[in-house]
C-alpha positions as semicolon CSV with decimal commas, in nm:
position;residue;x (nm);y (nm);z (nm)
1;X;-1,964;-4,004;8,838
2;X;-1,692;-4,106;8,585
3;X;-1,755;-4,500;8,648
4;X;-2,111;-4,400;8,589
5;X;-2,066;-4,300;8,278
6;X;-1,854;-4,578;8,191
7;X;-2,121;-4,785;8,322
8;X;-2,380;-4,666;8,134
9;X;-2,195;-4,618;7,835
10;X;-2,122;-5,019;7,848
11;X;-2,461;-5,117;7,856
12;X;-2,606;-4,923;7,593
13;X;-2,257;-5,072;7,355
14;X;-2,409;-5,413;7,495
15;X;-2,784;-5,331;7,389
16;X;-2,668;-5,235;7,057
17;X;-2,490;-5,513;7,010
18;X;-2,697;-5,749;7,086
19;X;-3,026;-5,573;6,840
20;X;-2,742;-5,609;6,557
21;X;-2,637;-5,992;6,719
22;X;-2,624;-6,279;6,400
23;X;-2,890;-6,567;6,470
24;X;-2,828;-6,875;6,249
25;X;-3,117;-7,007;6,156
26;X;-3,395;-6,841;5,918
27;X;-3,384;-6,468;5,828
28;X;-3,459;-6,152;5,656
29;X;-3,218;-5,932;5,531
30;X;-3,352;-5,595;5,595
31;X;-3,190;-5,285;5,425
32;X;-3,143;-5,012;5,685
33;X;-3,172;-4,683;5,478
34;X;-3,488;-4,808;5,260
35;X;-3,679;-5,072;5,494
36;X;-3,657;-5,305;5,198
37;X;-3,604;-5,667;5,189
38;X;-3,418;-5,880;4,970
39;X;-3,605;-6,089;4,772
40;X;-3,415;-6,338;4,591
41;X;-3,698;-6,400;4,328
42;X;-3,788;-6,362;3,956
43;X;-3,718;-6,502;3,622
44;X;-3,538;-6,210;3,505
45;X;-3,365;-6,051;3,774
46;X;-3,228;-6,233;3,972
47;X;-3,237;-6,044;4,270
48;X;-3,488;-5,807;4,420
49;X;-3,631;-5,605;4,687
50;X;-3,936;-5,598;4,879
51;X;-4,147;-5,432;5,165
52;X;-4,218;-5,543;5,471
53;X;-4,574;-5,627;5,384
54;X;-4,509;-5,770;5,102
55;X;-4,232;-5,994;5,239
56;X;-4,467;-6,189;5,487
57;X;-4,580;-6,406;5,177
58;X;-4,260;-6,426;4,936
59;X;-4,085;-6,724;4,998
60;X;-3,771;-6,615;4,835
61;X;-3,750;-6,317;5,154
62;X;-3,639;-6,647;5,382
63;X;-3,261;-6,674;5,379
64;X;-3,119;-6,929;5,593
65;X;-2,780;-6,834;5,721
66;X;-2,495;-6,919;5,909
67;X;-2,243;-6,726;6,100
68;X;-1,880;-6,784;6,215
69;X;-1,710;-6,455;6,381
70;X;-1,712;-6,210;6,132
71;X;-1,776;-6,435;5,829
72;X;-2,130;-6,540;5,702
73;X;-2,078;-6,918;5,633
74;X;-2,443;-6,984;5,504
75;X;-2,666;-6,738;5,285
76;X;-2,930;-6,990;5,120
77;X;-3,238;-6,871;4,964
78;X;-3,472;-7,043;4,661
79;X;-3,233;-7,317;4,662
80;X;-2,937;-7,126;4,605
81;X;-2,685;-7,099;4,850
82;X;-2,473;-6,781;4,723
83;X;-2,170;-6,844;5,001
84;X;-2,172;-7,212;4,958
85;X;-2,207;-7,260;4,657
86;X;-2,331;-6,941;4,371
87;X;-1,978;-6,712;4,461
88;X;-1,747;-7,054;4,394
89;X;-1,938;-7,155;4,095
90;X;-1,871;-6,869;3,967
91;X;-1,491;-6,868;4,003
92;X;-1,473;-7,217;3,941
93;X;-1,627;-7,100;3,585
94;X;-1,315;-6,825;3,566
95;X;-1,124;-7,057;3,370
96;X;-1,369;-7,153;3,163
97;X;-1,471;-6,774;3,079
98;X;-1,135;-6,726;2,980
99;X;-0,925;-7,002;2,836
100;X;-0,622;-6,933;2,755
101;X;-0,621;-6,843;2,383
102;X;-0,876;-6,554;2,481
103;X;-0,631;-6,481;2,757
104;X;-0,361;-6,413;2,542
105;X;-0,571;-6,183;2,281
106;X;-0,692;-5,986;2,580
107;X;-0,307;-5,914;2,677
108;X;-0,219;-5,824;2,286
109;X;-0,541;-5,587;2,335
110;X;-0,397;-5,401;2,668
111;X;-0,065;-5,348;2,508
112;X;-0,221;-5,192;2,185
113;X;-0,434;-5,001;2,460
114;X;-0,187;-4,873;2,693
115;X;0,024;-4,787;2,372
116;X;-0,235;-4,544;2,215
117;X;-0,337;-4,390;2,607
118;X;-0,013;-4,363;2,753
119;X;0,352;-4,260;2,657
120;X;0,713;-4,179;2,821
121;X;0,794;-4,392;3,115
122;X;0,418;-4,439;3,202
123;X;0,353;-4,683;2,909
124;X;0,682;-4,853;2,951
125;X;0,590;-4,907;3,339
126;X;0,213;-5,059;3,218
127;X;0,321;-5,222;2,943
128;X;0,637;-5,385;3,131
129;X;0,373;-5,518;3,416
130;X;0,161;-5,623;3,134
131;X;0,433;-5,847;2,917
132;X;0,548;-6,039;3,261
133;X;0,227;-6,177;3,372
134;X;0,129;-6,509;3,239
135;X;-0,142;-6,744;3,175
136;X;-0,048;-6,980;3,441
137;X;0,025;-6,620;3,663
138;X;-0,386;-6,565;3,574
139;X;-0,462;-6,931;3,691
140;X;-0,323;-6,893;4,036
141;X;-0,456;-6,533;4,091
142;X;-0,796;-6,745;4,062
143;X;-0,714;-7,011;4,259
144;X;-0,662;-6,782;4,534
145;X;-0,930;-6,566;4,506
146;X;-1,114;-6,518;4,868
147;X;-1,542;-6,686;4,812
148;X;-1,569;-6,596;5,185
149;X;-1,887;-6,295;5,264
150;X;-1,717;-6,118;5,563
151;X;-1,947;-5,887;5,804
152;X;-1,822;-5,506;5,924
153;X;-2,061;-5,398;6,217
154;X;-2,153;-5,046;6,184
155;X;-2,433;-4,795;6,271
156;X;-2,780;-4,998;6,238
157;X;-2,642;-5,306;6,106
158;X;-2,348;-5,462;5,894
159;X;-2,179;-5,442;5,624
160;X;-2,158;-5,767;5,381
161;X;-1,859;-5,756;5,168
162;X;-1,691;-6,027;4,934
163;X;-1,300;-5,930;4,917
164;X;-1,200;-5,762;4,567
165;X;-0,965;-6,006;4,368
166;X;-0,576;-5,834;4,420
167;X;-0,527;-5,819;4,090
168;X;-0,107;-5,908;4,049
169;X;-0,130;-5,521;3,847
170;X;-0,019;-5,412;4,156
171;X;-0,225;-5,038;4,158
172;X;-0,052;-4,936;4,454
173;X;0,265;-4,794;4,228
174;X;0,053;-4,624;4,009
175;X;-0,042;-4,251;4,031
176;X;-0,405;-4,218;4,051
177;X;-0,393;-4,050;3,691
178;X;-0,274;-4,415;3,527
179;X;-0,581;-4,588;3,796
180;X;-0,855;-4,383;3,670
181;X;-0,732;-4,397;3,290
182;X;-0,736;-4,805;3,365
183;X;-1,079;-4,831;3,489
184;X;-1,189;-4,599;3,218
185;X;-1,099;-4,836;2,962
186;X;-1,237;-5,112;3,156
187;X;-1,596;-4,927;3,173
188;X;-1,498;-4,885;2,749
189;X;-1,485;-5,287;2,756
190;X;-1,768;-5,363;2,990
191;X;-1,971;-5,442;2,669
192;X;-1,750;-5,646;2,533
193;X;-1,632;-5,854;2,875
194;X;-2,040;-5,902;2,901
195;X;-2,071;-6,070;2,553
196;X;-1,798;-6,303;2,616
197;X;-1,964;-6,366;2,998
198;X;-2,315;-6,470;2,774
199;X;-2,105;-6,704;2,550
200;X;-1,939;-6,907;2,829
201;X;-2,306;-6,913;3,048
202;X;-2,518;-7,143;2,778
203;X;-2,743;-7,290;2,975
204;X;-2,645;-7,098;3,295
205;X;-2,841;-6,789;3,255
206;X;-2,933;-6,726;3,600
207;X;-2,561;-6,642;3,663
208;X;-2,572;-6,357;3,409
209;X;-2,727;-6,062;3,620
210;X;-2,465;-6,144;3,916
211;X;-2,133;-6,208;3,671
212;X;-2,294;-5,840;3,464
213;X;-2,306;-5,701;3,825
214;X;-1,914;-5,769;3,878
215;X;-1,807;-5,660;3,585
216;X;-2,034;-5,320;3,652
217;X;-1,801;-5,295;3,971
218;X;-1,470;-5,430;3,852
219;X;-1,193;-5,166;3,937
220;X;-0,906;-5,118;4,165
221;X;-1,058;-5,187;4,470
222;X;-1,075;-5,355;4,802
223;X;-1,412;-5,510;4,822
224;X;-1,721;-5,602;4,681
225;X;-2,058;-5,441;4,891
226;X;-2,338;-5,601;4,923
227;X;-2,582;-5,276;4,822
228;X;-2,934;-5,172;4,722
229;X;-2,854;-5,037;4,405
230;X;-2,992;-4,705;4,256
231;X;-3,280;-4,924;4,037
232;X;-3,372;-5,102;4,379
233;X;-3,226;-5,414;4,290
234;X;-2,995;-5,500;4,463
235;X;-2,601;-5,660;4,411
236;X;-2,264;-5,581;4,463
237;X;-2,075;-5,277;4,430
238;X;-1,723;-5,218;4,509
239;X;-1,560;-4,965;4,752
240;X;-1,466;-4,700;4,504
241;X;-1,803;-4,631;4,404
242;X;-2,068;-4,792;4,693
243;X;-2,084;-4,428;4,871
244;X;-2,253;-4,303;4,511
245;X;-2,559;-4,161;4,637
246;X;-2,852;-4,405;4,572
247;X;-2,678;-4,694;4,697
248;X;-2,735;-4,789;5,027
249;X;-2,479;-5,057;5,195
250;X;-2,624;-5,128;5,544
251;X;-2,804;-5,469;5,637
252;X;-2,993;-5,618;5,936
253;X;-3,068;-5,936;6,002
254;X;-3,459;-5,986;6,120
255;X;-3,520;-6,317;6,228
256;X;-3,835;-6,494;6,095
257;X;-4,106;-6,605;6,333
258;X;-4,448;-6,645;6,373
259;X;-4,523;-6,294;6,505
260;X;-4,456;-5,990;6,357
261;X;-4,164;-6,112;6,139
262;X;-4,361;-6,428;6,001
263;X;-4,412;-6,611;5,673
264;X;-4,756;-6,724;5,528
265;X;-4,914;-6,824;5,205
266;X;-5,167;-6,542;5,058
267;X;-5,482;-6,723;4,904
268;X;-5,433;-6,771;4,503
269;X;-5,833;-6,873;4,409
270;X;-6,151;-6,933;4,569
271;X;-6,395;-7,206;4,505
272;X;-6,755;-7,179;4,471
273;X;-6,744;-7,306;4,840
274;X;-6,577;-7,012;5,006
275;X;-6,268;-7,178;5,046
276;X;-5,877;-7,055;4,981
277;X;-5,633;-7,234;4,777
278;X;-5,300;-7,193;4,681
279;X;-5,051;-7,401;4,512
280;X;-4,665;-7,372;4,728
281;X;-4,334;-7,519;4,707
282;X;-4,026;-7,350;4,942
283;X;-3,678;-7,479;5,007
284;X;-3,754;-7,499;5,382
285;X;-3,943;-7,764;5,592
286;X;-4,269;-7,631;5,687
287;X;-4,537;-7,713;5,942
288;X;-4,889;-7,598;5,870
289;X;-5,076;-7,374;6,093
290;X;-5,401;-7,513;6,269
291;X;-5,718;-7,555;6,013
292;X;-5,454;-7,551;5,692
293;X;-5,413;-7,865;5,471
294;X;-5,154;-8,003;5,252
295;X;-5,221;-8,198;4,930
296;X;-5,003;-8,310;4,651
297;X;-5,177;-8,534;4,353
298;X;-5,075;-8,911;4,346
299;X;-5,205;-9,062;3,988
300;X;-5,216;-8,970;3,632
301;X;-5,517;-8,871;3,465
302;X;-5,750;-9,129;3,319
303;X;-5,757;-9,109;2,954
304;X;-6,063;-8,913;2,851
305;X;-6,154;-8,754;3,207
306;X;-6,102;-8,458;3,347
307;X;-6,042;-8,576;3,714
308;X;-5,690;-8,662;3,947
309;X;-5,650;-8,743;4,262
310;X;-5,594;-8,492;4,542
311;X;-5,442;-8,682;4,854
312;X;-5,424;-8,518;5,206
313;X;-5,043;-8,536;5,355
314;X;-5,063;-8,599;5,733
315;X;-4,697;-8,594;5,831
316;X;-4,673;-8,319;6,072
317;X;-4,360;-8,162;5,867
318;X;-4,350;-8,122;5,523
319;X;-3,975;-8,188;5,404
320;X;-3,840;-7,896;5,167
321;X;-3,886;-7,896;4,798
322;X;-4,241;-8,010;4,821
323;X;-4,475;-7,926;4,528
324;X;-4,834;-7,917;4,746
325;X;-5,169;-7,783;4,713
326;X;-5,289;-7,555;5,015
327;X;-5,628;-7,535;5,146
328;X;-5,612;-7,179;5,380
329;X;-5,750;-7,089;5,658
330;X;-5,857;-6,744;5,401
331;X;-5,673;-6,511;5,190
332;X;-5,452;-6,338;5,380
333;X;-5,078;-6,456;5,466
334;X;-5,148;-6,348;5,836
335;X;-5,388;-6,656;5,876
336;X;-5,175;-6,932;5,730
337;X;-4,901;-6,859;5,897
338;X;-4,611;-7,139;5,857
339;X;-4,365;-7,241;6,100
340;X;-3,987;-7,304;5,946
341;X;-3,817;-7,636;6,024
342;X;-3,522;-7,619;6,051
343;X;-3,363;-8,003;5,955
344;X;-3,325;-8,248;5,716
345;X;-3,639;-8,382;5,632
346;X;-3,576;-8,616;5,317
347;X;-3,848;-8,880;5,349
348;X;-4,070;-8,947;5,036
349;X;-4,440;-8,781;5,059
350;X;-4,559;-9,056;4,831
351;X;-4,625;-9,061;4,452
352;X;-4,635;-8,678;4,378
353;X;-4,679;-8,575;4,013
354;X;-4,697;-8,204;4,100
355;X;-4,310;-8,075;3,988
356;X;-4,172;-7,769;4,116
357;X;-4,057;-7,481;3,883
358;X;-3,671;-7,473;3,877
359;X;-3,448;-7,267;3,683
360;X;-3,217;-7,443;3,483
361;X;-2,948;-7,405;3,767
362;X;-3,214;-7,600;3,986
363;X;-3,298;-7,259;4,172
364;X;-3,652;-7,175;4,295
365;X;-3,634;-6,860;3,974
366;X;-3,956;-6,985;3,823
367;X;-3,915;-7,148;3,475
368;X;-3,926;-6,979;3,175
369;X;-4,078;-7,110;2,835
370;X;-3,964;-7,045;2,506
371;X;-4,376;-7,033;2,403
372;X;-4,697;-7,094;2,558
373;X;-4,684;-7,472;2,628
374;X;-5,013;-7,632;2,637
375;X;-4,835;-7,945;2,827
376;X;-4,801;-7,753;3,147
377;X;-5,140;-7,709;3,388
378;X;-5,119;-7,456;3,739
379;X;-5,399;-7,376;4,008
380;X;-5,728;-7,191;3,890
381;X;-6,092;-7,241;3,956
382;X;-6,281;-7,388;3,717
383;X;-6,646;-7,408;3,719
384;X;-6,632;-7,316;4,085
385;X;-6,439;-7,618;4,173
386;X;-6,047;-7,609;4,230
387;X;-5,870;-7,743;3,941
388;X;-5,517;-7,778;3,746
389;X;-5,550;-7,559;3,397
390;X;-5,373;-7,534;3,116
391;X;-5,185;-7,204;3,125
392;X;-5,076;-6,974;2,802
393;X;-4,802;-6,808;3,028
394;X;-4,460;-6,869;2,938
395;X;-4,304;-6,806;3,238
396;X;-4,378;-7,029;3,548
397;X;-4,386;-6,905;3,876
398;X;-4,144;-6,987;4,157
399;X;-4,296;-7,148;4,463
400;X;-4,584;-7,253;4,258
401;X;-4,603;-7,643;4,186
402;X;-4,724;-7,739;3,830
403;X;-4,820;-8,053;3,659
404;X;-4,691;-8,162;3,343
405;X;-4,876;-8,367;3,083
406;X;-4,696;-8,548;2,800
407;X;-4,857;-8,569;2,426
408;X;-5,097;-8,885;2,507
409;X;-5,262;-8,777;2,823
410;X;-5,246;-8,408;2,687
411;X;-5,418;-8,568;2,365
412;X;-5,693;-8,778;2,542
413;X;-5,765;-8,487;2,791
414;X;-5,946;-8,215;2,523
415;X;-6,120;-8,014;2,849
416;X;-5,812;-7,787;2,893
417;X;-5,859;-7,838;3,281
418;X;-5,821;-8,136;3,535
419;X;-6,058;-8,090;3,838
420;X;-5,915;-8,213;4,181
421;X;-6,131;-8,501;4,281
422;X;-6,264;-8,571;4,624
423;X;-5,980;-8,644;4,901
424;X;-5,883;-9,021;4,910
425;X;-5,754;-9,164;5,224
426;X;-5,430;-8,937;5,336
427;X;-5,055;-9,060;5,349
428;X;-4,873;-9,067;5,649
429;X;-4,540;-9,179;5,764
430;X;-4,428;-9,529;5,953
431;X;-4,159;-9,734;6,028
432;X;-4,144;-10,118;6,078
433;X;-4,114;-10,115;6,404
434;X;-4,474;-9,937;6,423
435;X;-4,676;-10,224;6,255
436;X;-4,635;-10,469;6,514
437;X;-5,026;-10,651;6,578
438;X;-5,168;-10,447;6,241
439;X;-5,277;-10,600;5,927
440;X;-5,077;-10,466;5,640
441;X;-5,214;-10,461;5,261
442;X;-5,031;-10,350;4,930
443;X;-5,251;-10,121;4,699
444;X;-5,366;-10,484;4,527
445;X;-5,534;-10,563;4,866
446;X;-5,310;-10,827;4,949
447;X;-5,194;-10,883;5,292
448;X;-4,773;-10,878;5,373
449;X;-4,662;-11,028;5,639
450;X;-4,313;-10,874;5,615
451;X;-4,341;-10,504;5,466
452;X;-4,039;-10,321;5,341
453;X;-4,033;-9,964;5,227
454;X;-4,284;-9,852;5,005
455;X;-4,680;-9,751;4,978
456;X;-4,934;-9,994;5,216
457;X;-5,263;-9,998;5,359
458;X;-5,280;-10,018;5,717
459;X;-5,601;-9,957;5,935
460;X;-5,786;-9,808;5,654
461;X;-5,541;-9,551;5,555
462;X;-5,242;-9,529;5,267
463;X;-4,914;-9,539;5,474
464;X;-4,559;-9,492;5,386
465;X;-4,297;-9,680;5,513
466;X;-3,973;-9,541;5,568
């Protein structure tokens, strides 16, 4: 009966493990108290949660990620890779955040504020630690700060950690009277730390909610948690204070596919036809589902008209970072389902003026306007028909393609719209060694005998050679 038990007892420690098993490839990360997903999406916050419904159609929900034992060596999302490449940006940027000049006044300050908290053989002890540590003692601490995102299985899922910097103020010889008094004052100072933070990110704003996050959290501690925070955002919160009640610590990974756990595009407008539209851009390769169709817009507008070119992309996978019109199969996500690529799909999809709206660290945030600019033109419905229109927003969306005018076109076109004329022959994709026996053209209509890279006509139809 015993080796029954054990028996049984080993296979339901193997069926748990394998519901909480790591699949690299595309997922969802899934917080186990609240259902929610996170949604890295938004031009103000840079990181958000979402339900399960509403997670089907928001791009930024798709995380591709990568796993090595117990360390997550991929977490990309909206163009951002936080392992790669967000967590040692942002301690590359250490040094910069705090030359050494600033370092120096912030030492003179925790003297002065150790003096006025502390006294007797306490202040001499903090105060000693304080005068011995160096700029060039600050330096290496950063250099050797850990950018890896370890996992810790537990009940329902893992938890995702970053290890806390060991700050050389070694708190392990300090009573936990002197701890608490230090990350008092550091709470005092969390103001103060944040201005400095905005005056060394000019022009890297996105980083602000993460680098306001870790000063939130920065105390005597062993990790940073990756939680769902009390507001619903979610961020990181270290291990003195990620057991406060509202935060919830526990992740699962969902992997995305085409059933229950899929991604589509919702419908955005409908023309006077019936039909769905949508305009899309994602940092994965896509395929479309059956009856969908992909369009980006190859020419400039004609002075004084109101029409551009629509033209149909036949390649069979769209490569990432693609600003494309949709046509949908109908409004909701569940019937234009896409299938993720995964891949390196780099090849040109011809002369596309549609742009993609980046944040000014290149992420998929959306891109924010200092005013209503009259130069920028998104997806509406005009007069029934589908059609580019000059929007008053001032923030752009992510995963919505856009097309920019500049001050001629924008001064010759008075309509305020551009209507998306009737499909011209599709693109698709060849190589050389395809075009043996066909006649090839340029776009002047003259034949080439020996084509190179570039835009053709072959059999009718505008080609791309690659």
């Amino acid at each position: 009966m015993r080796k029954l038990y054990i028996f049984i007892f080993t296979m339901l420690l193997m069926v748990t493990t394998a519901a909480q098993a790591q699949t690299n490839g595309y997922n969802r990360l899934k917080n186990v108290a609240t259902g929610h997903i996170a949604n890295l999406e938004g031009g103000h916050t840079f990181a958000l949660n979402a339900t399960e419904e509403e997670a089907h159609s928001l791009a930024g929900t798709v995380a591709y990620m990568a796993f090595e034992d117990n360390i997550m060596t991929a977490l990309r999302a909206q163009n951002a890779d936080v392992v790669g490449a967000l967590v040692p940006a942002i301690k590359a940027m250490i040094p910069e955040m705090m030359p050494e000049d600033q370092f120096y006044v912030l030492k003179d300050s925790m003297v002065s504020m150790a003096s006025a908290a502390f006294s007797g053989a306490m202040a001499t002890t903090l105060i000693g630690y304080i005068n011995r540590y160096t700029y060039e003692d600050f330096i290496t601490y950063v250099n050797e700060m850990d950018t890896n995102l370890y996992l810790e299985a537990t009940d329902g899922g893992y938890y995702l950690y970053f290890n806390s910097p060991k700050f050389p103020l070694n708190a392990g010889v300090l009573n936990d009277y002197f701890v608490k008094k230090i990350n008092s004052y550091i709470t005092a100072y969390r103001g103060t730390m944040q201005v400095m933070a905005e005056q060394y990110l000019v022009g890297k704003e996105e980083l602000l909610p993460m680098v306001y996050n870790l000063i939130s959290h920065f105390r005597f501690a062993d990790r940073f948690y990756l939680a769902e925070q009390k507001d619903g955002n979610f961020g990181f919160a270290n291990s003195t204070d990620f057991q406060e009640a509202g935060i919830n610590d526990v992740w699962a990974f969902v992997p995305v596919d085409n059933d229950a756990n899929y991604f589509g595009v919702e419908g955005q407008f409908q023309d006077a036809d019936g039909k769905w539209y949508a305009s899309f851009a994602a940092d994965f390769p896509i395929r479309l589902a059956d009856g969908m169709k992909a369009y980006l817009v190859d020419s400039d507008v004609d002075p004084g008209k109101s029409m551009i070119h629509r033209v149909l992309i036949e390649e069979d996978i769209i490569p990432s970072l693609t600003p494309m019109i949709l046509e949908l199969n109908g409004k909701d996500a569940a019937v234009n389902k896409l299938q993720l690529m995964e891949g390196d799909y780099k090849y040109s999809v011809g002369d596309n003026q549609l742009q993609l709206a980046l944040s000014k660290r290149g992420f998929l945030l959306g891109k924010q306007l200092e005013e209503p600019d009259s130069h920028y033109y998104v997806l509406g419905i005009k007069d029934g028909h589908v059609a580019l229109v000059a929007t008053e927003e001032t923030f752009l969306k992510p995963n919505e393609a856009y097309y920019w005018m500049d001050d001629t076109r924008k001064g010759a076109n008075t309509s305020g719209y551009l209507v998306l004329g009737d499909d011209v022959s599709g693109i698709s994709m060849a190589t050389t060694s395809t075009l043996a026996h066909k006649q090839v053209y340029d776009l002047q209509g003259r034949r080439v005998a020996n084509p190179t890279k570039g835009l053709y006509i072959i059999d009718g139809k505008k080609v791309v050679l690659r």
